[in-house]
Structure formats: C-alpha cells, structure tokens
N, C-alpha and C positions, 0 to 999 in steps of 0.2 A: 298157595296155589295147588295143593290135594285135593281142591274142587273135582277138579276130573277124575282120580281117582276116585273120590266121594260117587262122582256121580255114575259113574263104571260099576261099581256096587251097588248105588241104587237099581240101573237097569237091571242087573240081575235079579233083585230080587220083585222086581216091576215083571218082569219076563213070569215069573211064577203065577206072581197074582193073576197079571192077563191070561196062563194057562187054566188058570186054576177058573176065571170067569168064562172062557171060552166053553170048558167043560160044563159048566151049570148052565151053557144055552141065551141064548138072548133076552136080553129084558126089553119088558116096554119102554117107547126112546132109546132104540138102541145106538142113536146119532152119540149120544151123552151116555152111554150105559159108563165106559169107561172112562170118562172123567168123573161122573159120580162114584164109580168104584174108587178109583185114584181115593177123592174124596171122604171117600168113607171110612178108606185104609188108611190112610196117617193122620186122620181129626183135623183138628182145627187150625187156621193159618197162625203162621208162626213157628212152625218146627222148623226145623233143617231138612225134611224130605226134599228129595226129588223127584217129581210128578212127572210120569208121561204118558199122551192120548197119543190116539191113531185110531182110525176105523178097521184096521189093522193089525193083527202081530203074528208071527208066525215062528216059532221056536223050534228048531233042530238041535237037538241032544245031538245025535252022531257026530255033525260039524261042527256041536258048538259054536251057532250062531244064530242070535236072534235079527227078526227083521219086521220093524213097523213101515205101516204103509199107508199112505193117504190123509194129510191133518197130522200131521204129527206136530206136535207140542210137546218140550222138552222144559218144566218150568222147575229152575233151581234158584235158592238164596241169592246167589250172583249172576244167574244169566236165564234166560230166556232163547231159549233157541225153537227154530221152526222148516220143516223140509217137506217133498214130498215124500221122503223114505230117509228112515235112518237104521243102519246095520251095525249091530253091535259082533262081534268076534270074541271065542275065552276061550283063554288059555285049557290045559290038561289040572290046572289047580281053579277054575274055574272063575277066575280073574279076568276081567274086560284086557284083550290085549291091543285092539283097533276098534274106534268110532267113524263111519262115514254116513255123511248127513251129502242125500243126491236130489236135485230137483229142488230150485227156489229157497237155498237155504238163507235163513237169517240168524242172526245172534246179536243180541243184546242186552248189554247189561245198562247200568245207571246214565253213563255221558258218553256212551259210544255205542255204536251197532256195526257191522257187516255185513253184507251178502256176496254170495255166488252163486255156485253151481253144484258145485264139489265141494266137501270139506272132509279130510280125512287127517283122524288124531292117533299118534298113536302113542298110549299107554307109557309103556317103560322109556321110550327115546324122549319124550316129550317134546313130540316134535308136530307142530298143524299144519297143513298147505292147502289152503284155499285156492280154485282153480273154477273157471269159466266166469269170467268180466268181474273179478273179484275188487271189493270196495269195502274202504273202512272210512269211516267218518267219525271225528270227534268235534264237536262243537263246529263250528265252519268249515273244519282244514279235511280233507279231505286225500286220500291214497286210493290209487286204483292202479293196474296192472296187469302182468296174465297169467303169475302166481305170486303169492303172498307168503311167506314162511315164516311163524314163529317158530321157537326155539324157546322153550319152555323154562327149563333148568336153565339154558342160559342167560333167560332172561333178555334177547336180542330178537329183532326181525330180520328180515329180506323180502325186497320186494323185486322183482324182475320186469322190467319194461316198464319200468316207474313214473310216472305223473301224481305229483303233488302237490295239491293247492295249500295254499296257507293262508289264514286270514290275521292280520294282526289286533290284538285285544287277550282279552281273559276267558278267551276257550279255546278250545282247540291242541294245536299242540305249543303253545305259548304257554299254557296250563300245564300240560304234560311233563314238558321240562322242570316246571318248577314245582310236580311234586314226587 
C-alpha cells in the first residue's frame, strides 16, 4: 500500500516536468501537449510511473503546493483516478503531505471504482474521506453515504449514514471476504 506514497513522489516530480513544459510555451495540440509530454517522459507502457494530465498546473514554491486543473488524470499501476482539480501539498522536506481530488472525482482500480466530490488523502496518518454523495461499488454490492473513511495502515473503513447493497454470488463483497 506505498502506492500513495509512490505516487506523492511521482507528482512531485510530475510538478517539475509540467513547469519545466510550461516554460518552453505551448505546442501544437496543446489539448494533448501534456499527455504526450507525460509520454515522452517515462517511455514506453509498462513502467511503474505515475502519469498525470490536466490542461492545467500551477506550482507554488512559497506554499508548497501544486494544483492541476481541468481533465485531470491521474494514471498509476493500480489505480486510475480522475477530477476536476487535484491539489497536492509538501511538506518543508518536500514530501507530498495532503492529496485533494475536488469536482467529479472517480477512482478505480481492477474490480472496484468510487466517486464523489471530495477526496482528501492524507500522506503520513493514512487516512481518505471521501465526501459529497460518495460511492464505492465492487462487483454488484454496492456502499454509498455522506462520508466514507478509510484508514489506511489500519487497514479498516467507516462509513457514516450507510446504505449497503449486497448482491449474493462471486463478486462483490462475497469476493472481498474471501480474499
């Protein structure tokens, strides 16, 4: 689960590239500039990078804090995430210390997805709370609420104002239990 961590590092060093293409000016297509950037910069499928677009980004040194905007696309090894804005924060050693993914967020990895509104992660507690009409779905069964909290390191949710569908069969959380 150092996914997040992994990927806290990635944006950092994603926030450069973007500044670094900002400063060389626009290319033609510039809807795609930076997903071909992205593309150019870690080669070919199959690495372990973590790629992110945005029409987008806007880096502050002084608060240490990057912000993509608009399309944003977050595509790692294990998950797929998509918002209309996501705000990264770092610490004074330059360490991702909070992620917030605002406007239509989705995530998904292999046999489950989410959305909300809100999702903010934060770094060293390991702790997520999804918030505005948040929903997680695996195979049929379905959770929805008015916040969702994982608990990372512990490995445990919470769900608040909970409705749970369950469908019985071999997905869902029928599956879940038994792996």
């Amino acid at each position: 689960m150092n996914k997040m961590v992994g990927l806290g590092r990635a944006i950092a060093v994603l926030c450069l590239l973007g500044a670094a293409a900002a400063v060389a000016g626009p290319a033609a297509g510039a809807d795609k500039s930076a997903e071909k950037l992205a593309k150019a910069s870690f080669g070919a499928a199959g690495t372990n990078a973590t790629v992110i677009t945005s029409k987008r980004l806007t880096f502050d040194y002084a608060e240490r804090k990057a912000v993509f905007e608009e399309n944003v696309k977050v595509v790692d090894p294990s998950v797929t995430i998509t918002a209309d804005q996501i705000t990264v924060t770092f610490g004074a050693d330059n360490q991702p210390e909070t992620v917030m993914a605002a406007g239509h967020v989705r995530v998904e990895q292999t046999d489950r997805w989410a959305t909300c509104q809100r999702a903010v992660y934060s770094v060293k507690s390991g702790l997520l709370v999804l918030t505005g009409r948040p929903k997680l779905v695996r195979g049929q069964d379905v959770l929805q609420g008015s916040r969702i909290i994982f608990y990372r390191y512990e490995e445990k949710a919470k769900c608040e104002d909970a409705v749970l569908t369950i469908f019985p069969g071999e997905s869902g959380l029928d599956k879940m239990m038994k792996d």
